[in-house]
C-alpha positions as CSV (number, residue, x, y, z in Angstrom):
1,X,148.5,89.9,194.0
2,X,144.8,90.5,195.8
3,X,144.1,86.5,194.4
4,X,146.9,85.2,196.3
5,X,144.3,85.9,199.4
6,X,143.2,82.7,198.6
7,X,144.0,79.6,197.5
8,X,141.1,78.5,195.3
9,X,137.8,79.9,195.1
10,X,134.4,77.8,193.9
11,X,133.6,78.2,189.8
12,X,131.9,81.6,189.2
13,X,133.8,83.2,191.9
14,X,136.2,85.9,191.5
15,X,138.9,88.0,194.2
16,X,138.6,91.6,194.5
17,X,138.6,94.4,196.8
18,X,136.3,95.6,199.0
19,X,136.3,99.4,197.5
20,X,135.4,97.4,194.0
21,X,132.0,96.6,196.2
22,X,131.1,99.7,197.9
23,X,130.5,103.2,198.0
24,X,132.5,104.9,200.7
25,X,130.3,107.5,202.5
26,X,133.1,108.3,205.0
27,X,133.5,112.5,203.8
28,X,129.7,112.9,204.8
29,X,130.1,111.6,208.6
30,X,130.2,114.4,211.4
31,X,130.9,114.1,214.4
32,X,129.5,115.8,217.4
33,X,130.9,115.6,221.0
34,X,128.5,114.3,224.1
35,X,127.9,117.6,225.3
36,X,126.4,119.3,222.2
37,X,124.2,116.0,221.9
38,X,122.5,116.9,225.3
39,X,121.7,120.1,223.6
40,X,120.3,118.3,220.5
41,X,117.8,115.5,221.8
42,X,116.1,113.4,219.4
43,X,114.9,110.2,218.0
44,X,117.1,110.1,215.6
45,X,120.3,107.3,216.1
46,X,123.4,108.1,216.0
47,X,126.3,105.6,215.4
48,X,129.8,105.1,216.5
49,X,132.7,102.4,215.9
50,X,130.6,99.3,217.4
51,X,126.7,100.4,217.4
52,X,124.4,103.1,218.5
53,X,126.4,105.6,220.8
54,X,123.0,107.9,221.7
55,X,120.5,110.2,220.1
56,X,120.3,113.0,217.8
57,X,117.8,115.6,216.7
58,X,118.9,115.1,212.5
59,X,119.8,112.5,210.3
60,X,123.0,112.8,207.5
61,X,122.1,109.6,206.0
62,X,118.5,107.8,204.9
63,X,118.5,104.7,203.7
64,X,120.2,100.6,204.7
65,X,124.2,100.9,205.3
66,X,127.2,99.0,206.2
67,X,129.1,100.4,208.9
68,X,132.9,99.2,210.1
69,X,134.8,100.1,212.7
70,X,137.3,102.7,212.1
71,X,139.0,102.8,215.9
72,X,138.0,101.3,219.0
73,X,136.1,98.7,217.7
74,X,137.2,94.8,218.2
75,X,139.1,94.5,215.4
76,X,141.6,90.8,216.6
77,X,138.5,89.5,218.2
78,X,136.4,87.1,215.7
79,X,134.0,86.0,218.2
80,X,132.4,90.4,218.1
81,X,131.3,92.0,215.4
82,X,133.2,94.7,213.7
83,X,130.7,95.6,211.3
84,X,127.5,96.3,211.1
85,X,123.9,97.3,209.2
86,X,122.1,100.3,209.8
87,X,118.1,101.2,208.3
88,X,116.3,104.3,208.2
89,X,117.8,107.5,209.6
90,X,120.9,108.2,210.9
91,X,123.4,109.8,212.1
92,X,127.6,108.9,211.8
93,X,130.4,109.9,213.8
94,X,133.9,109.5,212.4
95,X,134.9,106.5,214.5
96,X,133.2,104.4,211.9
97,X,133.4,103.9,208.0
98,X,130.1,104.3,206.3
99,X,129.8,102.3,203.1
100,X,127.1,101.5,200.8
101,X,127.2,98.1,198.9
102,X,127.0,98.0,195.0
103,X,124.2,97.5,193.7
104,X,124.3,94.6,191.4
105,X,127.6,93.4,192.6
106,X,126.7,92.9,195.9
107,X,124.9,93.3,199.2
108,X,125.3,94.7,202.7
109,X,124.4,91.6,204.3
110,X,126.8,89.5,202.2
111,X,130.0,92.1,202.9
112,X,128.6,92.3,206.6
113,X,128.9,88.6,207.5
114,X,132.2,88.4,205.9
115,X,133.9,91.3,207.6
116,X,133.1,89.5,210.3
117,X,135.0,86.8,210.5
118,X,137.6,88.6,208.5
119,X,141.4,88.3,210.1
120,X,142.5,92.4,210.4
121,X,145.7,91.6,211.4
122,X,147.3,93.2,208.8
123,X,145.0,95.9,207.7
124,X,145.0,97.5,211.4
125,X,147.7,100.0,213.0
126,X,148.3,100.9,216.6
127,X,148.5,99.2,220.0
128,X,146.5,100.2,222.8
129,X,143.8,101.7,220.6
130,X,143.4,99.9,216.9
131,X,142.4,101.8,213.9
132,X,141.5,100.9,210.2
133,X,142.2,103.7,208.3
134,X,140.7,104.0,204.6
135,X,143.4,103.1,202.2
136,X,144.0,99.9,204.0
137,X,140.1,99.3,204.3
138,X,140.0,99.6,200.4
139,X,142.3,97.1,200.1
140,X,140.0,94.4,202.2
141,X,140.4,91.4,199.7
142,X,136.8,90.2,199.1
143,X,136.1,86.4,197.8
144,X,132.9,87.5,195.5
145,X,130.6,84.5,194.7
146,X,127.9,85.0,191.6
147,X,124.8,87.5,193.0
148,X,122.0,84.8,193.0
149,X,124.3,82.6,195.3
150,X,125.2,85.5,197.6
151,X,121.0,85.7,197.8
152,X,121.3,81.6,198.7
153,X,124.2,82.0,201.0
154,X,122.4,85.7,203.0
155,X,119.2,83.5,203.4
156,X,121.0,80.3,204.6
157,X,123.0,82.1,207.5
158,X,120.1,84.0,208.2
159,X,118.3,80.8,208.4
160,X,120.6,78.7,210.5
161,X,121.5,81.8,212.7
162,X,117.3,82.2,213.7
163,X,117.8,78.5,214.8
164,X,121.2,79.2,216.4
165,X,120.0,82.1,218.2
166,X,116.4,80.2,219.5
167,X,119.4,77.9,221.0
168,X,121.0,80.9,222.5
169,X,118.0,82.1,224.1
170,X,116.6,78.8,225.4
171,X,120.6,78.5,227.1
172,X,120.4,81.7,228.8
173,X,116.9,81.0,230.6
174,X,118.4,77.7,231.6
175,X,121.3,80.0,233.2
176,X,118.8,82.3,234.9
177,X,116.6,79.4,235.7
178,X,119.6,77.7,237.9
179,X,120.0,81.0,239.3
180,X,117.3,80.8,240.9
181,X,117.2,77.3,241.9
182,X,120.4,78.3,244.0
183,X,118.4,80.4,246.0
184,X,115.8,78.7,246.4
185,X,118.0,75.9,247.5
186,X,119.7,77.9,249.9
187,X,115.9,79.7,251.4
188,X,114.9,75.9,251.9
189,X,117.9,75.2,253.7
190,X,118.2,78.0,255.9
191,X,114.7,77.4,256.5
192,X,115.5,74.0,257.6
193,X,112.9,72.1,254.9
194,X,115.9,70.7,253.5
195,X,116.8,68.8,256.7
196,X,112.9,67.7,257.6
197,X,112.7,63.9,257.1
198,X,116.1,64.0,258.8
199,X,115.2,65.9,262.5
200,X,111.6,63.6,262.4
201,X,114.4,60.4,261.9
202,X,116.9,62.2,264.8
203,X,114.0,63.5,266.4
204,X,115.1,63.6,270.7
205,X,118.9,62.2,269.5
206,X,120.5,65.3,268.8
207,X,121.3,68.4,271.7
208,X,119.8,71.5,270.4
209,X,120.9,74.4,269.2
210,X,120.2,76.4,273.1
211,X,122.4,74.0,274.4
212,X,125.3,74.5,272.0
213,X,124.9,78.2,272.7
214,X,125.1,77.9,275.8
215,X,128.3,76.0,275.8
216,X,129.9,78.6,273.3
217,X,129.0,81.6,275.5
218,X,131.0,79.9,278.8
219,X,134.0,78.7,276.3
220,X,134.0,82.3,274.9
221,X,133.8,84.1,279.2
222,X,137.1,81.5,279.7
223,X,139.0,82.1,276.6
224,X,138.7,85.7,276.9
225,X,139.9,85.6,280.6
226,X,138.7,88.9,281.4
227,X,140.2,90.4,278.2
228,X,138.6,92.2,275.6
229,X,140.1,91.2,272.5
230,X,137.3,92.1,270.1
231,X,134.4,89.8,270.4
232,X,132.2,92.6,271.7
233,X,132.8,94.5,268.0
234,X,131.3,91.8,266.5
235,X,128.3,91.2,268.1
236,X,127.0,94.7,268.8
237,X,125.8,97.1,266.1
238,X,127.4,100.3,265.2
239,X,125.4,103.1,267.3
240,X,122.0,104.0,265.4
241,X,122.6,101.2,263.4
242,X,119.8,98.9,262.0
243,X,120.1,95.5,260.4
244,X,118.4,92.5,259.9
245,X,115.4,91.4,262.2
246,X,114.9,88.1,263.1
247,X,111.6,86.4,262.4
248,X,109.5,85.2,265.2
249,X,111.2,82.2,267.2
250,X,108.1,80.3,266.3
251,X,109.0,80.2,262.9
252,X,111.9,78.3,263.4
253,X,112.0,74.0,263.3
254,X,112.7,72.3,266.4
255,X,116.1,72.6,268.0
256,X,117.0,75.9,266.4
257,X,117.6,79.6,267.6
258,X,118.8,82.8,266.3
259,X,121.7,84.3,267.0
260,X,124.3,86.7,265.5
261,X,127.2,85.9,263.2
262,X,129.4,87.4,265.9
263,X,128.3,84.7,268.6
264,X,129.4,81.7,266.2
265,X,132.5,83.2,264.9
266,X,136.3,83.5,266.3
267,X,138.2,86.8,266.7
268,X,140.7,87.1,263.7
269,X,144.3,88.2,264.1
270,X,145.5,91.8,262.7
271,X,148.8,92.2,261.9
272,X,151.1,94.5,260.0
273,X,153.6,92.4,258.0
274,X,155.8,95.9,257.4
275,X,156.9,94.8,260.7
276,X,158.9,91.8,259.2
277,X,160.1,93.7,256.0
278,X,162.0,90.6,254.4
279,X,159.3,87.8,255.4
280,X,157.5,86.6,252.5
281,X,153.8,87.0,252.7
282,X,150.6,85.6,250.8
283,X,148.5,88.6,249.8
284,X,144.6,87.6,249.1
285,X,142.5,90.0,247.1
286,X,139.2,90.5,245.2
287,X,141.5,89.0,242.1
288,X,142.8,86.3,244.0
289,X,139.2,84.9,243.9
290,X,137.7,82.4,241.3
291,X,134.4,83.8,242.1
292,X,132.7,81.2,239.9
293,X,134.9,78.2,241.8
294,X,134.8,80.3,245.1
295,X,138.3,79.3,245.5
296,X,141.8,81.5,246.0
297,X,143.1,80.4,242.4
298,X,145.6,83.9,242.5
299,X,147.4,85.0,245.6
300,X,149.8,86.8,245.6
301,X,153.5,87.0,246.9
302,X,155.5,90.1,248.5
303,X,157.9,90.8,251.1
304,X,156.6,92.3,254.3
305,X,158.6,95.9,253.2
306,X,156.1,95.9,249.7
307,X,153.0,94.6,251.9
308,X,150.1,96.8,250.4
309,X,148.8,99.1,253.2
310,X,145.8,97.4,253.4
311,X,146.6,94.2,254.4
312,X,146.0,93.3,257.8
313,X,144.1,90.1,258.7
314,X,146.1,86.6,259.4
315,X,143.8,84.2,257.7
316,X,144.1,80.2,257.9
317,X,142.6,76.8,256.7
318,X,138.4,77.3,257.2
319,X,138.2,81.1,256.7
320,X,135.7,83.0,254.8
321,X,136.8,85.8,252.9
322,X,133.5,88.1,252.3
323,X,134.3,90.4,250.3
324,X,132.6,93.9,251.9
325,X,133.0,96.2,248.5
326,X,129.2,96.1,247.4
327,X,130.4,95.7,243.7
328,X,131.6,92.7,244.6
329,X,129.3,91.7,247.7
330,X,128.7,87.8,246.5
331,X,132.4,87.6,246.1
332,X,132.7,84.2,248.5
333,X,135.7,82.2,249.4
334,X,136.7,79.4,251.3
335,X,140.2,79.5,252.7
336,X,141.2,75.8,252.0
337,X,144.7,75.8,251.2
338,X,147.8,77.2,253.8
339,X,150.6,79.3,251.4
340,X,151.9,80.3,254.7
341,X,151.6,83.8,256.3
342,X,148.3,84.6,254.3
343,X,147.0,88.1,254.4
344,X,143.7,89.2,253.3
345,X,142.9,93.0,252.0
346,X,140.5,94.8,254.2
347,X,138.4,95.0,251.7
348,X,137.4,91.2,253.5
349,X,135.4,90.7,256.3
350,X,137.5,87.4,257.2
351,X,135.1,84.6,258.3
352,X,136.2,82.5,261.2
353,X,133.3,80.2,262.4
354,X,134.2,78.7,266.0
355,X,135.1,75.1,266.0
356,X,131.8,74.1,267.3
357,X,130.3,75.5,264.1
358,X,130.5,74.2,260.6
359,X,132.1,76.3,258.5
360,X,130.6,75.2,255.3
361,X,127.3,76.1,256.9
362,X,128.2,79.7,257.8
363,X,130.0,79.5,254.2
364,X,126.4,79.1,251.8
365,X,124.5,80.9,254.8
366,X,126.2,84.0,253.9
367,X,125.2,83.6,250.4
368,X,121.8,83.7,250.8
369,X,119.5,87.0,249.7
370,X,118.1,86.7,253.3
371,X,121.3,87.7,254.3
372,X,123.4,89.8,251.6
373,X,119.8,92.3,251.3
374,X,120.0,93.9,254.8
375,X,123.4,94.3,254.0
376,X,122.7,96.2,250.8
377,X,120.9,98.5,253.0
378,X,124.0,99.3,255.2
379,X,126.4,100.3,252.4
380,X,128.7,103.1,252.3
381,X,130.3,105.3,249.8
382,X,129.6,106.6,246.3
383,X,132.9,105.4,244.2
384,X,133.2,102.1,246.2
385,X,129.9,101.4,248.4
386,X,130.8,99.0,251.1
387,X,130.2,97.6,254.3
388,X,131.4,97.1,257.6
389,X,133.2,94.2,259.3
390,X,130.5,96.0,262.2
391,X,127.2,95.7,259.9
392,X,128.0,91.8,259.2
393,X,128.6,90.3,262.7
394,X,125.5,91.6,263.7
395,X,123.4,90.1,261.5
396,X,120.8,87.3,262.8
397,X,121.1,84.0,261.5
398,X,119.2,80.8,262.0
399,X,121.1,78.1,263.9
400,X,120.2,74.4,263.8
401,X,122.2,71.6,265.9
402,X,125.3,71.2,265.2
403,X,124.9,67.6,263.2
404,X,122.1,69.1,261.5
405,X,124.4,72.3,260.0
406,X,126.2,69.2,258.7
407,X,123.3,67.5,257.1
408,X,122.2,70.6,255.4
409,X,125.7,71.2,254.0
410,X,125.4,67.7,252.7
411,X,122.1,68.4,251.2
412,X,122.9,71.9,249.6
413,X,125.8,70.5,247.8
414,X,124.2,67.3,246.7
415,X,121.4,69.8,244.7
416,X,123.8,72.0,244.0
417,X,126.6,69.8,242.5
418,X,123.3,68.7,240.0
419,X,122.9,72.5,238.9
420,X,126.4,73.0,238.7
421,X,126.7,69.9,235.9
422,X,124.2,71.6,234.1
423,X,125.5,75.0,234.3
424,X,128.6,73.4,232.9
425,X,126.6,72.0,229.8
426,X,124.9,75.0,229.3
427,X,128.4,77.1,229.2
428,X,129.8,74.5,226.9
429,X,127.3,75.3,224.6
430,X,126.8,78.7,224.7
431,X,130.9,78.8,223.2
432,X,130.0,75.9,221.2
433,X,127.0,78.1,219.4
434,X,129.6,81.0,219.1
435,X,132.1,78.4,217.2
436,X,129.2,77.2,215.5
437,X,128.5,80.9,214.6
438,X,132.3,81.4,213.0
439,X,131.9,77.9,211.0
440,X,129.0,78.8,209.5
441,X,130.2,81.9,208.0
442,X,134.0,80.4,207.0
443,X,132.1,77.9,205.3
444,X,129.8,80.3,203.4
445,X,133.0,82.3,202.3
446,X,134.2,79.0,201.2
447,X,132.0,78.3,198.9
448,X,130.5,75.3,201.2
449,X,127.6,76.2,202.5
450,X,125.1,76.0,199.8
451,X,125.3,74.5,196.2
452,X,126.6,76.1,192.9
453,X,124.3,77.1,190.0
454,X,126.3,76.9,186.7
455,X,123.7,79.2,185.3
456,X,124.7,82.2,187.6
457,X,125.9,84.6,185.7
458,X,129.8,84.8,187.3
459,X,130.8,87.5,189.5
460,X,133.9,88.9,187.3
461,X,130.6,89.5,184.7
462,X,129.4,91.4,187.2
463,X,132.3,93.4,188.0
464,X,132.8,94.3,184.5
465,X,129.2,95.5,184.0
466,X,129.3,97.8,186.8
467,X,132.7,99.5,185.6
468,X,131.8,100.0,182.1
469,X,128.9,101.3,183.5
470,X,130.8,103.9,185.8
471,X,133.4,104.5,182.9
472,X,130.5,105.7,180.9
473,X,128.8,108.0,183.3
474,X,131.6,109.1,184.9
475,X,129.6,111.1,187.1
476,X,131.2,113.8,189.8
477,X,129.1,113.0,191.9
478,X,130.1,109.4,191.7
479,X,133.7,110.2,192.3
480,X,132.2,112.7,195.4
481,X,130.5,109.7,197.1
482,X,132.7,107.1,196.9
483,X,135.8,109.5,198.0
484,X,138.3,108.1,195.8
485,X,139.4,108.7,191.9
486,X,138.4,106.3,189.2
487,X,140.8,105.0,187.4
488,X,142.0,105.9,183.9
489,X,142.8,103.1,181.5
């Protein structure tokens, strides 16, 4: 029985079903495909399973409706909506059911709120693609409180969800807000306004950044030994090429230079594990990244015979996987852990910053706009715009000493662990609004969200009213819009 849906309901309450509640609209939907909308432009809005889909030149319906999904829409998913009002004119595909609350009995806002944190499990068929299909939807048990308290509870939500939304709002600036402060964190760093105080302290103690160079260059001649094992690739620019120009050498603090990311950075192994079919091998991909940890939190294992073509690069402890796709450009990791035998996809440009160079440094200088924008510039491709491993090593970068690169990593962190904390907080409440959200309305639906007026007129009243009143008319055209037979008793 439809009042077994729930266990006890507040005084003046009664159980029914949602097609006790509505008018069902669903026989005067049309549908009409993308391509014959182009030819049809309009004002007019037309609908689908989850909200406005586009534009039409006509309207079928005129007036405030509640609209539910029919298929595709996120039906096992409390925290979305499933249903939804629409005002004014319109225009319905078949993808969702139009209904028209009772008036009297009911409202749309009151049925819309509590299809909304209504469980579907058992009303909805299919897998991949879920659909609620009409005789089930009728069935919808619906926990009716008196009218004048449906009025109370509408206004309440509505109430608590302005402030609740306010909230929302004032989290998501905070979000963009710490976006910003990132950068700006990193500009002042690689501007070297970070590390001020510190060079006037150190000022005379430290070798400068020539120096270091210097040394790195005559390393770099020995190690090679008259081979060429690369180094030149990632220095030089791909013929015709532009990237990145480097401000004025005046404009940089005391003991700095620029140079490329090619001159601070070690030549990375390539190898083809298919050579070694039955060694085991660490694969590292876009989806092996955290990106909001910038960790590896999801390698993955194979045998050098199902090695994905792509992978190529040996990586170790320190790397820096930079991801070259530009749909995931500010994908950053850190290579911190050793799987053995890790591989990255090409779709890296694997980081190796020489000994002599911290690698943290090179790790948040890559994040910054100064140097992901020129890159933008560079990118490839329609379906998957990238770059090159030969449009990053080129790019200029500012250099401090090398105890200095350690001081601003200490400084960049120490700011950014503070946003990161509040990032946290803000993300904490932004899913404790949306809990906040579903409590509300489970407590409305309970019957706890405002007081009881024994002088409200009790819903079953109200459900009686409105049938003798159909069983009178007994219109056809009732029976047309509502797209089911009255009963006969």
């Amino acid at each position: 029985m439809i009042e077994d849906s729930f266990k006890s309901l507040p005084k003046g309450w009664v159980c029914t079903r949602l097609e006790d509640c509505v008018d069902i609209l669903d026989s005067q939907r049309v549908p009409i495909n993308a391509e014959e909308r182009k030819k049809r432009k309009g004002n007019i809005p037309y609908y689908g399973a989850t909200g406005q889909v586009g534009w039409i030149d006509d309207f079928i319906f005129d007036e405030e409706l509640l609209l539910l999904g029919e298929d595709g829409a996120p039906f096992l998913d409390p925290h979305k909506p499933r249903a939804y009002i629409i005002r004014g004119k319109s225009w319905v595909n078949n993808h969702a059911h139009v209904l028209r609350a009772i008036a009297g009995i009911t409202s749309n806002s009151t049925l819309c709120y509590y299809l909304n944190i209504f469980d579907f499990h058992s009303y909805v068929s299919g897998t991949t693609r879920l659909k609620l299909n009409q005789s089930p939807m009728r069935q919808i048990p619906i926990p009716l409180p008196p009218l004048p308290e449906q009025h109370r509870i509408v206004a309440k939500i509505e109430e608590l969800f302005t402030m609740l939304d306010a909230g929302i709002e004032a989290l998501k600036k905070i979000k963009a807000q710490l976006k910003r402060y990132r950068q700006a964190v990193l500009k002042y760093a690689f501007e070297g306004k970070l590390t001020q105080e510190w060079r006037e302290v150190n000022k005379g103690k430290i070798e400068p950044a020539s120096v270091l160079l210097e040394r790195i260059k005559e390393e770099r001649k020995k190690n090679m030994k008259g081979k060429n094992v690369g180094a030149n690739r990632r220095v030089r620019p791909a013929s015709g090429q532009t990237h990145w120009s480097a401000p004025t050498k005046e404009l940089l603090p005391e003991g700095w230079e620029w140079t490329t990311l090619g001159e601070v950075t070690d030549y990375v192994e390539s190898v083809n594990p298919k050579i070694e079919p039955n060694k085991e091998f660490v694969y590292l991909d876009i989806a092996s990244i955290d990106n909001s940890q910038q960790r590896i939190t999801n390698p993955k294992n194979y045998c050098g015979k199902d090695a994905p073509s792509r992978a190529r690069q040996l990586v170790k402890s320190g790397d820096i996987l930079f991801s070259t796709v530009r749909t995931y450009l500010k994908n950053i990791a850190m290579v911190n852990e050793i799987y053995g035998g890790q591989i990255a996809s090409t779709g890296f440009c694997v980081i190796r910053p020489l000994p002599k160079i911290q690698n943290r440094f090179i790790f948040w200088l890559v994040q910054t706009d100064d140097f992901l924008n020129p890159l933008n510039q560079l990118q490839r491709g329609t379906s998957y715009p990238a770059v090159r491993d030969s449009d990053v090593f080129p790019q200029i970068i500012p250099l401090p000493p090398f105890y200095e690169q350690k001081k601003i990593v200490e400084e960049i962190e120490s700011h950014l662990f503070m946003a990161d904390n509040i990032e946290k907080v803000a993300e904490q409440s932004l899913k404790q609004s949306d809990r906040l959200r579903q409590s509300i309305l489970k407590r409305a639906f309970e019957g706890k969200l405002v007081p009881q007026d024994p002088t409200d007129l009790p819903a079953v009243e109200l459900l009686r009213q409105i049938k003798k009143e159909r069983e009178v008319l007994d219109l056809p055209a009732v029976r047309q819009a509502t797209g089911r037979k009255e009963s006969k008793k």
